[in-house]
C-alpha positions as CSV (number, residue, x, y, z in Angstrom):
1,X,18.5,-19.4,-12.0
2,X,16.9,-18.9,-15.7
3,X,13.3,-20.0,-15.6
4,X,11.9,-21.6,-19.2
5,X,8.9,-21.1,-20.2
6,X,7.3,-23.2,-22.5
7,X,4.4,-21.1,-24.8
8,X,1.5,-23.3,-25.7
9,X,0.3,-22.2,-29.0
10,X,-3.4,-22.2,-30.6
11,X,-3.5,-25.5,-33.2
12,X,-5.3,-23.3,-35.6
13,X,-2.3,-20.8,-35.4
14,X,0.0,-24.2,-36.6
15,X,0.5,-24.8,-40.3
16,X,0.7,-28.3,-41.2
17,X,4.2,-29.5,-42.2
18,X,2.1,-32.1,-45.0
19,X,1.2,-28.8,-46.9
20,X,2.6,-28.0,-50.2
21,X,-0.1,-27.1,-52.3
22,X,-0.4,-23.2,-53.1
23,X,-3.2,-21.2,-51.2
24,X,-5.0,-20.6,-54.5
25,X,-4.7,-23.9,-56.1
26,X,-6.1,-25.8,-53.0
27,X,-8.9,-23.2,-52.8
28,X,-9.6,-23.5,-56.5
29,X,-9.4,-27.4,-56.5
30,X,-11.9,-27.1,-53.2
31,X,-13.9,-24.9,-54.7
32,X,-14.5,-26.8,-58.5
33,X,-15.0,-30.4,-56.1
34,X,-18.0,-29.2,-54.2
35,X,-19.6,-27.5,-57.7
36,X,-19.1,-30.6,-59.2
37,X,-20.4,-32.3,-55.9
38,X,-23.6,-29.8,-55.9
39,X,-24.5,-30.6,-59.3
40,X,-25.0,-34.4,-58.9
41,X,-26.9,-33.5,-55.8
42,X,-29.1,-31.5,-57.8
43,X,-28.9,-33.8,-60.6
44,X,-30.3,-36.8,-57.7
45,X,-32.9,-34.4,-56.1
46,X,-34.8,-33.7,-59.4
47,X,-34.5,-37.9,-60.2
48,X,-35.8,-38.4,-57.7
49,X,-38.6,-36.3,-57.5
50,X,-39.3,-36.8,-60.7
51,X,-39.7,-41.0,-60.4
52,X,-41.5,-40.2,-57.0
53,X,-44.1,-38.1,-58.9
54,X,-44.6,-40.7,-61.6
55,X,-44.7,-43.9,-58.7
56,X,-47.3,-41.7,-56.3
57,X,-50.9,-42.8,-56.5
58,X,-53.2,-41.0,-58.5
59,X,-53.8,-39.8,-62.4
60,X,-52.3,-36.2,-63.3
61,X,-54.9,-35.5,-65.5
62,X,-57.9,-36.5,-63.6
63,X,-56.7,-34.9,-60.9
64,X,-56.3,-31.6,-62.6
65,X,-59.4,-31.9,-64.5
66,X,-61.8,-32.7,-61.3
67,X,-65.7,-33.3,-62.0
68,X,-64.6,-33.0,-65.7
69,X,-62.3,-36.2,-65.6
70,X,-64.2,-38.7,-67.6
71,X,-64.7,-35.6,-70.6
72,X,-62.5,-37.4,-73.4
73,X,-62.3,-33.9,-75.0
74,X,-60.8,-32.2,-71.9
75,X,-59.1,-35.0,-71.2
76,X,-57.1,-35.4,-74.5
77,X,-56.7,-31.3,-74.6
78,X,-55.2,-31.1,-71.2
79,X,-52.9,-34.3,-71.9
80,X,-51.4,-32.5,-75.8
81,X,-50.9,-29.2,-73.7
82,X,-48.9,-30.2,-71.1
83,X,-47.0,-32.6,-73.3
84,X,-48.3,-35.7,-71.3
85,X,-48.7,-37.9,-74.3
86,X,-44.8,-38.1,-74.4
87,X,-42.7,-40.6,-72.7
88,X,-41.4,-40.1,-69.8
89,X,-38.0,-40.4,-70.3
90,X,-38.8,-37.5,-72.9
91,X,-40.4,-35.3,-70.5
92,X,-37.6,-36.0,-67.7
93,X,-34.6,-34.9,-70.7
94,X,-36.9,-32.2,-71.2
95,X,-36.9,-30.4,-67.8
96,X,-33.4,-31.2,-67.4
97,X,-32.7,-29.5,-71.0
98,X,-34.6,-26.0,-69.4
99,X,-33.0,-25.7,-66.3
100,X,-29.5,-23.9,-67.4
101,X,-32.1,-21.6,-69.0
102,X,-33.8,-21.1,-65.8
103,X,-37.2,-22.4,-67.7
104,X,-38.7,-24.4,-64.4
105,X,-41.7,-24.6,-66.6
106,X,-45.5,-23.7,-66.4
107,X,-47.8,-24.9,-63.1
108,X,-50.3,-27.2,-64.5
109,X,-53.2,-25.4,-62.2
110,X,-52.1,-22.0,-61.2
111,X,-51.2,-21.5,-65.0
112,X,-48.0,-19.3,-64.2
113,X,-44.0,-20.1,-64.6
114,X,-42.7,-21.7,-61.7
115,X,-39.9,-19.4,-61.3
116,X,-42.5,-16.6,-60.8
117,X,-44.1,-18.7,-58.0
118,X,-41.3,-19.8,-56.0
119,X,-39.8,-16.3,-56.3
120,X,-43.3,-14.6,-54.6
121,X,-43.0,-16.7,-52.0
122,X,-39.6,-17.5,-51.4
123,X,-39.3,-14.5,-49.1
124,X,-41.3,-15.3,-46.3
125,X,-39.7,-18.9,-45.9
126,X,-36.1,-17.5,-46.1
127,X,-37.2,-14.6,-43.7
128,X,-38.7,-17.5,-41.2
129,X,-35.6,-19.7,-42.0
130,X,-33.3,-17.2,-41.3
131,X,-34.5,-15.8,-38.3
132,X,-34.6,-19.0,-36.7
133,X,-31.0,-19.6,-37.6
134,X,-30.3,-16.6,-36.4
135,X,-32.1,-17.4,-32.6
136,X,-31.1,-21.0,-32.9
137,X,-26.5,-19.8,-32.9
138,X,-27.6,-17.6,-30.3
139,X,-29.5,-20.8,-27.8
140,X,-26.5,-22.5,-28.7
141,X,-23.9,-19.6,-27.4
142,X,-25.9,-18.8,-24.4
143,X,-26.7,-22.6,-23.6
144,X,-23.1,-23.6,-24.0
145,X,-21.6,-21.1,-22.1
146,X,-24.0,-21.7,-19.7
147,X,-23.7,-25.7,-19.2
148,X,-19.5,-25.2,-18.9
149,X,-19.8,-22.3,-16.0
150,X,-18.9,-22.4,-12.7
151,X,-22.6,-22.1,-11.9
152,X,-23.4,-25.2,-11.1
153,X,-27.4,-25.2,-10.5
154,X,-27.7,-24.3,-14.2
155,X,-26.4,-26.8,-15.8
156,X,-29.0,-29.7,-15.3
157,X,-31.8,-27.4,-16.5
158,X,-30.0,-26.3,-19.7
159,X,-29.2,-30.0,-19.9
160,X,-32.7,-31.0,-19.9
161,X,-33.7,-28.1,-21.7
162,X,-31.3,-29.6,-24.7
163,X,-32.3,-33.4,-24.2
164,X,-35.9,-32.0,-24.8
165,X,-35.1,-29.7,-27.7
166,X,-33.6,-32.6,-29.6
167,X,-35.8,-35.1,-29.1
168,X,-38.9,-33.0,-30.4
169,X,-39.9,-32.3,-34.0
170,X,-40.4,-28.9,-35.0
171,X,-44.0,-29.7,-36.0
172,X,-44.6,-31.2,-32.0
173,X,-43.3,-28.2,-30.9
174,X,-44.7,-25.8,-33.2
175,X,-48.6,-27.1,-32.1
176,X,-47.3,-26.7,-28.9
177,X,-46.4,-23.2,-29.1
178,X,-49.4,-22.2,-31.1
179,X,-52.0,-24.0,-28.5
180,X,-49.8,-22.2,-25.7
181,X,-49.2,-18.6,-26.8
182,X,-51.5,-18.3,-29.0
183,X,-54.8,-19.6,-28.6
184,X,-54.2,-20.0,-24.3
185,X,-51.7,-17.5,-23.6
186,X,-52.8,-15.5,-26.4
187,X,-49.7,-13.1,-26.6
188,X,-48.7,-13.8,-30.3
189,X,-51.4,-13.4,-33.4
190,X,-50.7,-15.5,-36.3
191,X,-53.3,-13.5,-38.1
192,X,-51.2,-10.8,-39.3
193,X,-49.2,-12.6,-41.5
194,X,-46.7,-8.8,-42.0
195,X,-46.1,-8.6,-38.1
196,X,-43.1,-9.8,-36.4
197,X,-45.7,-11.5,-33.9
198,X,-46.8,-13.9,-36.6
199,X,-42.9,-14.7,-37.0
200,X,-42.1,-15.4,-33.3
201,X,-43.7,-18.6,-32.9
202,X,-42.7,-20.6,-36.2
203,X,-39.2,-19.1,-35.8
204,X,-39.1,-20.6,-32.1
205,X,-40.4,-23.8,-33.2
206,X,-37.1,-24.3,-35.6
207,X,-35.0,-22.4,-33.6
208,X,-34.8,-24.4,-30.1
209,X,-34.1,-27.9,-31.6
210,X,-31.8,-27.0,-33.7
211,X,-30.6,-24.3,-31.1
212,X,-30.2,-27.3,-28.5
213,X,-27.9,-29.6,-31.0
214,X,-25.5,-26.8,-31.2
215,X,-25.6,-26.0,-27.6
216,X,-24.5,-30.2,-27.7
217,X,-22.0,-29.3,-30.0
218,X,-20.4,-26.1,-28.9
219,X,-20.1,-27.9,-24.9
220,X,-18.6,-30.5,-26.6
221,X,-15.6,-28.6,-28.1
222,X,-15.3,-25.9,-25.3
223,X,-14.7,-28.9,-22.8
224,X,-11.7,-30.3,-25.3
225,X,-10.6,-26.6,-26.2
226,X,-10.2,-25.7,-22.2
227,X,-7.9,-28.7,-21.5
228,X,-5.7,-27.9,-24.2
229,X,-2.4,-26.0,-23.5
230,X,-2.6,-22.9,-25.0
231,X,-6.3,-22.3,-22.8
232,X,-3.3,-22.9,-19.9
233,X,-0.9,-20.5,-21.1
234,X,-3.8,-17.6,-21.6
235,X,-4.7,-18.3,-18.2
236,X,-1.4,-18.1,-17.1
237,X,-1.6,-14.2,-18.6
238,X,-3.7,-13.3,-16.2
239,X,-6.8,-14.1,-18.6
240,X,-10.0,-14.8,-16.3
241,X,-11.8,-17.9,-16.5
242,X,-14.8,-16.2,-18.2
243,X,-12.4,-14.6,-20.9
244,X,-10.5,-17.5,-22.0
245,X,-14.0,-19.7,-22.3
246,X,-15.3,-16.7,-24.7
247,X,-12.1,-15.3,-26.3
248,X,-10.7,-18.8,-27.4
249,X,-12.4,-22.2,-26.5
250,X,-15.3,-20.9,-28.0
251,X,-13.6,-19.7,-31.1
252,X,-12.3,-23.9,-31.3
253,X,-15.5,-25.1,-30.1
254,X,-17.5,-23.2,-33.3
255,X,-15.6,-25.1,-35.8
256,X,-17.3,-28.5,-35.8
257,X,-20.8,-26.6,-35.8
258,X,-19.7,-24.5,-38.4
259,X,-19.3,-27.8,-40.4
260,X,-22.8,-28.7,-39.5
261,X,-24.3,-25.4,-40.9
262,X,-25.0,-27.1,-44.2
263,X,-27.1,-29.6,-42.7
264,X,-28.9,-27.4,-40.7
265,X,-29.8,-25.0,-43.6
266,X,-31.4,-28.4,-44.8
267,X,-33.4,-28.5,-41.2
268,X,-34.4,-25.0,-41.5
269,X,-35.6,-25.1,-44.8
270,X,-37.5,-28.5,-44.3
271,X,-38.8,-27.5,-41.3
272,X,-39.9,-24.3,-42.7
273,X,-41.9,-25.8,-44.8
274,X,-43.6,-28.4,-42.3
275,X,-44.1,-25.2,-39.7
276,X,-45.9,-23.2,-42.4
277,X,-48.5,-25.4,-42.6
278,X,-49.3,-25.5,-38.7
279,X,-49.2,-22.0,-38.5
280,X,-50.9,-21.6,-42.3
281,X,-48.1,-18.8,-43.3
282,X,-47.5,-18.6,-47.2
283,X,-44.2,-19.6,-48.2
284,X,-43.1,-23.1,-50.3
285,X,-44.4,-24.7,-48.1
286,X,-48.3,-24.4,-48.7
287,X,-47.4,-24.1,-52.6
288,X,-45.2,-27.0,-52.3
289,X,-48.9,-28.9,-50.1
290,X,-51.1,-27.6,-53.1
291,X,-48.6,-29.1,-55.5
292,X,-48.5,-32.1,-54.3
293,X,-52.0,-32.7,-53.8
294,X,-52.6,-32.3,-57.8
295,X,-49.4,-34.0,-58.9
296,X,-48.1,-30.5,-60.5
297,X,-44.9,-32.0,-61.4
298,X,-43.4,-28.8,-62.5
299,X,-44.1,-26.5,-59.7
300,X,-42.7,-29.7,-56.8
301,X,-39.7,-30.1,-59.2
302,X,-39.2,-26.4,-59.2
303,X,-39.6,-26.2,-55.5
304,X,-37.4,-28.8,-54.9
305,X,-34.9,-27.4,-57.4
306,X,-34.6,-24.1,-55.3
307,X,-34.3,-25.4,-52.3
308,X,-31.9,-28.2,-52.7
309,X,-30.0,-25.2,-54.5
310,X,-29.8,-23.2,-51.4
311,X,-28.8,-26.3,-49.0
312,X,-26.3,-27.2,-51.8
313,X,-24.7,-23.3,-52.3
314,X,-24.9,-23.3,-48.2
315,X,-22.9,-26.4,-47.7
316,X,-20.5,-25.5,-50.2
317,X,-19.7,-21.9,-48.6
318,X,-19.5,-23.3,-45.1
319,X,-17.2,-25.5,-46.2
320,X,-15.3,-23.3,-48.0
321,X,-15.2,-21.1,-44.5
322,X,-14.0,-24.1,-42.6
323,X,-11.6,-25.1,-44.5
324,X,-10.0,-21.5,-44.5
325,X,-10.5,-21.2,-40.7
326,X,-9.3,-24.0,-39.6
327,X,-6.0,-25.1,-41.6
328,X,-5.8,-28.3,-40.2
329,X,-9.0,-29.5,-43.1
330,X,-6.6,-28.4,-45.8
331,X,-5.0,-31.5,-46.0
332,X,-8.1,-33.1,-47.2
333,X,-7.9,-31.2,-50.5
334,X,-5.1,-33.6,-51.6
Protein backbone atom coordinates (compact mmCIF):
# COMPACT_ATOMS: atom_id res chain seq x y z
CA UNK A 1 0.00 0.00 0.00
CA UNK A 2 1.53 3.49 -1.25
CA UNK A 3 1.33 5.97 1.60
CA UNK A 4 0.84 9.95 0.38
CA UNK A 5 2.21 12.35 2.03
CA UNK A 6 0.92 15.66 1.81
CA UNK A 7 4.06 18.46 2.34
CA UNK A 8 2.87 21.53 4.11
CA UNK A 9 4.80 24.43 2.79
CA UNK A 10 5.92 27.80 4.49
CA UNK A 11 3.22 30.74 3.13
CA UNK A 12 6.26 32.96 2.74
CA UNK A 13 7.80 30.35 0.45
CA UNK A 14 4.26 30.74 -1.81
CA UNK A 15 4.13 33.44 -4.57
CA UNK A 16 0.96 34.94 -5.04
CA UNK A 17 -0.93 33.81 -8.23
CA UNK A 18 -2.40 37.99 -8.26
CA UNK A 19 1.24 38.96 -9.09
CA UNK A 20 2.21 40.29 -12.34
CA UNK A 21 4.16 43.20 -11.82
CA UNK A 22 8.04 42.84 -12.43
CA UNK A 23 10.37 42.54 -9.23
CA UNK A 24 11.94 45.92 -10.09
CA UNK A 25 8.95 47.96 -11.12
CA UNK A 26 7.03 47.07 -7.86
CA UNK A 27 10.09 47.83 -5.80
CA UNK A 28 10.60 51.11 -7.76
CA UNK A 29 6.84 52.11 -7.54
CA UNK A 30 7.22 51.15 -3.54
CA UNK A 31 10.05 52.79 -3.15
CA UNK A 32 9.04 56.50 -5.10
CA UNK A 33 5.29 56.10 -2.86
CA UNK A 34 6.88 56.16 0.59
CA UNK A 35 9.57 59.28 -0.65
CA UNK A 36 6.71 60.91 -1.81
CA UNK A 37 4.88 59.83 1.53
CA UNK A 38 8.01 61.07 3.68
CA UNK A 39 8.06 64.32 2.20
CA UNK A 40 4.52 65.43 3.20
CA UNK A 41 5.32 64.06 6.51
CA UNK A 42 8.10 66.23 6.73
CA UNK A 43 6.33 68.88 4.92
CA UNK A 44 3.33 68.48 8.17
CA UNK A 45 5.94 68.19 10.93
CA UNK A 46 7.65 71.62 10.11
CA UNK A 47 3.70 73.18 9.74
CA UNK A 48 3.15 72.31 12.32
CA UNK A 49 5.81 73.22 14.46
CA UNK A 50 6.06 76.20 12.87
CA UNK A 51 2.06 77.40 13.73
CA UNK A 52 2.73 75.81 17.30
CA UNK A 53 5.69 78.20 17.82
CA UNK A 54 3.80 81.22 16.68
CA UNK A 55 0.28 80.08 18.90
CA UNK A 56 2.62 79.30 22.23
CA UNK A 57 2.51 81.95 24.86
CA UNK A 58 5.10 84.35 25.15
CA UNK A 59 7.06 87.22 22.96
CA UNK A 60 10.31 85.84 20.94
CA UNK A 61 12.02 88.90 21.40
CA UNK A 62 11.49 89.65 25.00
CA UNK A 63 12.25 86.47 25.72
CA UNK A 64 15.52 86.49 24.09
CA UNK A 65 16.36 89.83 25.15
CA UNK A 66 15.62 89.24 29.09
CA UNK A 67 16.16 92.25 31.61
CA UNK A 68 16.78 94.27 28.36
CA UNK A 69 13.12 93.68 26.93
CA UNK A 70 11.56 97.06 27.26
CA UNK A 71 15.15 98.68 25.37
CA UNK A 72 13.41 99.89 22.06
CA UNK A 73 16.96 99.93 20.58
CA UNK A 74 17.67 96.31 21.39
CA UNK A 75 14.46 95.52 20.77
CA UNK A 76 14.22 96.88 17.15
CA UNK A 77 18.02 95.44 16.43
CA UNK A 78 17.22 91.99 17.61
CA UNK A 79 13.71 92.04 15.61
CA UNK A 80 15.74 93.47 11.77
CA UNK A 81 18.36 90.69 12.56
CA UNK A 82 16.46 87.80 12.76
CA UNK A 83 14.10 88.95 10.18
CA UNK A 84 11.18 89.21 12.65
CA UNK A 85 9.64 92.30 11.17
CA UNK A 86 8.55 90.05 8.21
CA UNK A 87 5.27 88.20 7.91
CA UNK A 88 4.99 85.11 8.79
CA UNK A 89 3.89 83.55 5.97
CA UNK A 90 7.34 85.11 4.61
CA UNK A 91 9.44 83.58 7.21
CA UNK A 92 7.61 80.11 6.97
CA UNK A 93 8.35 80.15 2.75
CA UNK A 94 11.60 81.18 3.85
CA UNK A 95 12.78 78.05 5.93
CA UNK A 96 11.08 75.93 3.64
CA UNK A 97 13.09 77.64 0.57
CA UNK A 98 16.71 76.57 2.82
CA UNK A 99 15.98 73.26 3.62
CA UNK A 100 17.03 71.44 0.12
CA UNK A 101 20.18 73.51 0.88
CA UNK A 102 20.52 72.06 4.19
CA UNK A 103 20.50 75.91 5.65
CA UNK A 104 18.34 74.92 9.08
CA UNK A 105 19.32 78.45 9.90
CA UNK A 106 21.00 80.38 12.77
CA UNK A 107 19.90 79.77 16.80
CA UNK A 108 18.59 82.93 17.92
CA UNK A 109 20.60 82.50 21.48
CA UNK A 110 23.40 80.07 21.01
CA UNK A 111 24.33 82.23 17.86
CA UNK A 112 25.45 78.99 15.77
CA UNK A 113 23.82 77.09 12.51
CA UNK A 114 21.43 74.69 13.64
CA UNK A 115 22.94 71.96 11.56
CA UNK A 116 26.16 72.34 13.69
CA UNK A 117 24.04 71.93 16.85
CA UNK A 118 22.01 69.06 16.18
CA UNK A 119 24.99 67.37 14.57
CA UNK A 120 27.15 67.72 18.14
CA UNK A 121 24.64 66.23 19.82
CA UNK A 122 22.96 63.96 17.67
CA UNK A 123 25.39 61.21 18.74
CA UNK A 124 24.63 60.62 22.16
CA UNK A 125 20.71 60.34 21.56
CA UNK A 126 21.14 57.92 18.59
CA UNK A 127 23.76 55.96 20.70
CA UNK A 128 20.96 55.87 23.68
CA UNK A 129 18.26 55.21 21.04
CA UNK A 130 19.93 52.58 19.61
CA UNK A 131 21.09 50.69 22.34
CA UNK A 132 17.83 50.49 23.66
CA UNK A 133 16.48 49.16 20.47
CA UNK A 134 18.95 46.96 20.48
CA UNK A 135 18.03 45.45 24.35
CA UNK A 136 14.40 46.11 23.68
CA UNK A 137 14.37 42.94 20.21
CA UNK A 138 16.33 41.04 22.54
CA UNK A 139 13.31 41.28 25.81
CA UNK A 140 11.06 40.64 23.14
CA UNK A 141 12.95 37.24 21.82
CA UNK A 142 13.73 36.05 25.15
CA UNK A 143 10.17 37.04 26.69
CA UNK A 144 8.42 35.49 23.74
CA UNK A 145 10.08 32.34 23.66
CA UNK A 146 9.68 32.27 27.11
CA UNK A 147 5.73 32.87 27.50
CA UNK A 148 5.05 29.96 24.48
CA UNK A 149 7.44 27.12 26.38
CA UNK A 150 6.60 24.18 27.90
CA UNK A 151 7.68 25.82 31.19
CA UNK A 152 4.74 26.61 32.56
CA UNK A 153 5.60 28.60 36.00
CA UNK A 154 7.22 31.22 33.72
CA UNK A 155 4.76 32.33 31.81
CA UNK A 156 2.56 34.43 34.40
CA UNK A 157 5.64 36.32 35.46
CA UNK A 158 6.78 37.24 31.94
CA UNK A 159 3.14 37.99 31.53
CA UNK A 160 3.00 40.43 34.25
CA UNK A 161 6.37 41.56 33.59
CA UNK A 162 4.77 42.73 29.91
CA UNK A 163 1.39 44.06 31.27
CA UNK A 164 3.66 46.29 33.47
CA UNK A 165 6.16 47.27 30.85
CA UNK A 166 3.35 48.53 28.67
CA UNK A 167 1.39 50.25 30.84
CA UNK A 168 4.42 52.52 32.14
CA UNK A 169 5.97 55.60 30.44
CA UNK A 170 9.52 55.64 29.96
CA UNK A 171 9.82 58.82 32.01
CA UNK A 172 7.82 56.71 35.23
CA UNK A 173 10.23 54.21 34.74
CA UNK A 174 13.22 55.99 34.10
CA UNK A 175 12.72 58.04 37.89
CA UNK A 176 12.26 54.74 38.97
CA UNK A 177 15.47 53.35 37.90
CA UNK A 178 17.44 56.38 38.73
CA UNK A 179 15.97 56.53 42.49
CA UNK A 180 16.65 52.58 42.60
CA UNK A 181 20.08 51.98 41.09
CA UNK A 182 21.39 54.95 41.38
CA UNK A 183 20.80 57.04 44.29
CA UNK A 184 19.59 53.60 46.65
CA UNK A 185 21.24 50.87 45.02
CA UNK A 186 23.88 53.07 43.85
CA UNK A 187 25.40 50.57 41.16
CA UNK A 188 25.13 52.93 38.11
CA UNK A 189 26.72 56.69 38.06
CA UNK A 190 25.02 59.01 35.81
CA UNK A 191 27.94 61.35 36.36
CA UNK A 192 30.17 60.17 33.78
CA UNK A 193 28.33 61.09 30.98
CA UNK A 194 31.38 58.87 28.54
CA UNK A 195 30.79 55.54 30.59
CA UNK A 196 28.56 52.77 29.58
CA UNK A 197 27.23 53.04 33.25
CA UNK A 198 25.62 56.40 32.60
CA UNK A 199 23.98 54.55 29.38
CA UNK A 200 22.53 51.55 31.25
CA UNK A 201 19.76 53.11 33.02
CA UNK A 202 18.20 55.57 30.22
CA UNK A 203 18.71 52.66 27.79
CA UNK A 204 16.56 50.29 30.23
CA UNK A 205 14.03 52.92 30.73
CA UNK A 206 13.21 52.75 26.71
CA UNK A 207 14.13 49.38 26.30
CA UNK A 208 11.61 47.30 28.62
CA UNK A 209 8.31 49.00 27.39
CA UNK A 210 8.96 48.83 24.20
CA UNK A 211 10.76 45.44 24.74
CA UNK A 212 7.39 44.11 26.43
CA UNK A 213 5.03 45.26 23.26
CA UNK A 214 7.17 43.17 21.04
CA UNK A 215 7.30 40.33 23.39
CA UNK A 216 3.02 40.92 22.88
CA UNK A 217 3.66 40.88 19.43
CA UNK A 218 6.19 38.13 18.72
CA UNK A 219 3.70 35.50 21.27
CA UNK A 220 1.09 36.60 19.20
CA UNK A 221 2.49 35.34 15.78
CA UNK A 222 4.50 32.23 17.20
CA UNK A 223 1.02 30.93 18.62
CA UNK A 224 -0.60 31.39 14.84
CA UNK A 225 2.79 30.30 13.12
CA UNK A 226 2.92 26.87 15.37
CA UNK A 227 -0.72 25.77 14.39
CA UNK A 228 -0.03 26.25 10.88
CA UNK A 229 0.90 23.10 8.71
CA UNK A 230 4.10 23.45 7.56
CA UNK A 231 5.26 23.89 11.75
CA UNK A 232 3.47 20.12 11.51
CA UNK A 233 5.35 18.83 8.74
CA UNK A 234 8.91 20.13 10.33
CA UNK A 235 7.88 18.38 13.27
CA UNK A 236 7.02 15.49 11.50
CA UNK A 237 11.06 15.55 10.38
CA UNK A 238 12.09 14.88 13.48
CA UNK A 239 12.52 18.70 14.31
CA UNK A 240 12.26 19.20 18.28
CA UNK A 241 9.76 21.34 19.70
CA UNK A 242 12.35 23.94 20.67
CA UNK A 243 13.80 24.04 17.01
CA UNK A 244 10.76 24.52 15.06
CA UNK A 245 9.59 27.47 17.68
CA UNK A 246 13.10 29.17 16.89
CA UNK A 247 13.96 28.04 13.33
CA UNK A 248 10.45 29.00 11.85
CA UNK A 249 7.51 30.33 13.89
CA UNK A 250 9.72 32.81 15.08
CA UNK A 251 10.93 33.77 11.64
CA UNK A 252 6.63 34.30 10.83
CA UNK A 253 6.13 35.72 14.08
CA UNK A 254 8.90 38.74 13.42
CA UNK A 255 7.04 39.96 10.48
CA UNK A 256 4.30 41.97 12.03
CA UNK A 257 6.95 43.63 14.53
CA UNK A 258 9.09 44.24 11.82
CA UNK A 259 6.25 46.44 10.44
CA UNK A 260 6.05 48.11 13.78
CA UNK A 261 9.82 49.17 13.74
CA UNK A 262 8.94 52.51 12.16
CA UNK A 263 6.80 53.43 14.95
CA UNK A 264 9.05 52.34 17.48
CA UNK A 265 12.05 54.40 16.04
CA UNK A 266 9.41 57.28 16.73
CA UNK A 267 9.21 55.81 20.57
CA UNK A 268 12.82 55.66 20.84
CA UNK A 269 13.60 58.88 19.64
CA UNK A 270 10.77 60.62 21.63
CA UNK A 271 11.51 58.88 24.54
CA UNK A 272 15.07 59.68 24.15
CA UNK A 273 14.52 62.88 24.38
CA UNK A 274 12.01 62.86 27.51
CA UNK A 275 14.77 60.29 29.34
CA UNK A 276 17.50 62.78 28.79
CA UNK A 277 16.12 65.19 30.74
CA UNK A 278 15.60 62.83 33.95
CA UNK A 279 18.90 61.59 33.71
CA UNK A 280 20.35 65.32 32.48
CA UNK A 281 22.41 63.57 29.49
CA UNK A 282 23.15 65.95 26.51
CA UNK A 283 21.55 65.01 23.41
CA UNK A 284 18.26 66.87 21.51
CA UNK A 285 16.74 66.49 24.06
CA UNK A 286 18.12 69.28 26.57
CA UNK A 287 18.75 71.47 23.34
CA UNK A 288 15.45 70.75 22.04
CA UNK A 289 14.14 71.99 26.48
CA UNK A 290 16.44 75.12 26.03
CA UNK A 291 14.80 75.85 22.70
CA UNK A 292 11.69 75.73 23.70
CA UNK A 293 11.91 77.71 26.67
CA UNK A 294 13.12 80.91 24.51
CA UNK A 295 10.94 80.19 21.47
CA UNK A 296 14.23 79.66 19.17
CA UNK A 297 12.11 78.72 16.31
CA UNK A 298 14.98 77.67 14.16
CA UNK A 299 16.83 75.36 16.37
CA UNK A 300 13.03 73.35 17.43
CA UNK A 301 12.30 73.39 13.73
CA UNK A 302 15.70 71.99 13.04
CA UNK A 303 15.35 69.51 15.72
CA UNK A 304 12.19 68.44 14.64
CA UNK A 305 13.40 68.35 10.98
CA UNK A 306 16.04 65.70 11.91
CA UNK A 307 14.24 63.63 13.72
CA UNK A 308 11.07 63.29 11.87
CA UNK A 309 13.75 62.57 9.10
CA UNK A 310 15.10 59.64 10.81
CA UNK A 311 11.47 58.10 11.83
CA UNK A 312 10.44 58.87 8.23
CA UNK A 313 13.92 57.17 6.39
CA UNK A 314 13.26 54.22 9.23
CA UNK A 315 9.68 53.57 8.33
CA UNK A 316 10.41 53.63 4.77
CA UNK A 317 13.36 50.95 4.90
CA UNK A 318 11.35 48.66 7.21
CA UNK A 319 8.87 48.76 4.88
CA UNK A 320 10.81 48.27 2.16
CA UNK A 321 12.26 45.04 4.17
CA UNK A 322 8.79 43.78 4.75
CA UNK A 323 7.58 43.92 1.75
CA UNK A 324 10.64 41.87 0.31
CA UNK A 325 10.35 39.36 3.16
CA UNK A 326 7.20 38.62 3.19
CA UNK A 327 5.73 38.43 -0.52
CA UNK A 328 2.32 38.16 0.48
CA UNK A 329 2.48 42.56 1.08
CA UNK A 330 3.42 42.76 -2.56
CA UNK A 331 0.07 42.88 -3.66
CA UNK A 332 -0.48 46.10 -1.96
CA UNK A 333 1.89 47.85 -4.43
CA UNK A 334 -0.93 47.60 -7.07
Amino acid sequence: MTTTVETAVSPLAVPLAGERRSGHGALAFLVARRVLAGVLVLWAAITATFLAIQLAPGDTVSLLLGENRDDPVLRAQTIERWGLNQPLWVQYLTYLRRIPSGDLGISYTLRQPVAHLIAINAGPTFTLAAVAAAGAIVIAILGALIVTSPVHWLRPLVSGYELIMVSAPSFWLAIVLLWLFSFELGWFSIVKQGSWQALVLPAASLALPIGAYLSQLLVSGIDRAMEQPFIITTRARGSSLLAARIQHALRHAALPALHMLGLIVGSLLGGAVIVEQVFGRVGLGQLLVDAVKVKDMPLILGVTLVTTAVFVAASTVVDILGTLIDPRTKGNLR
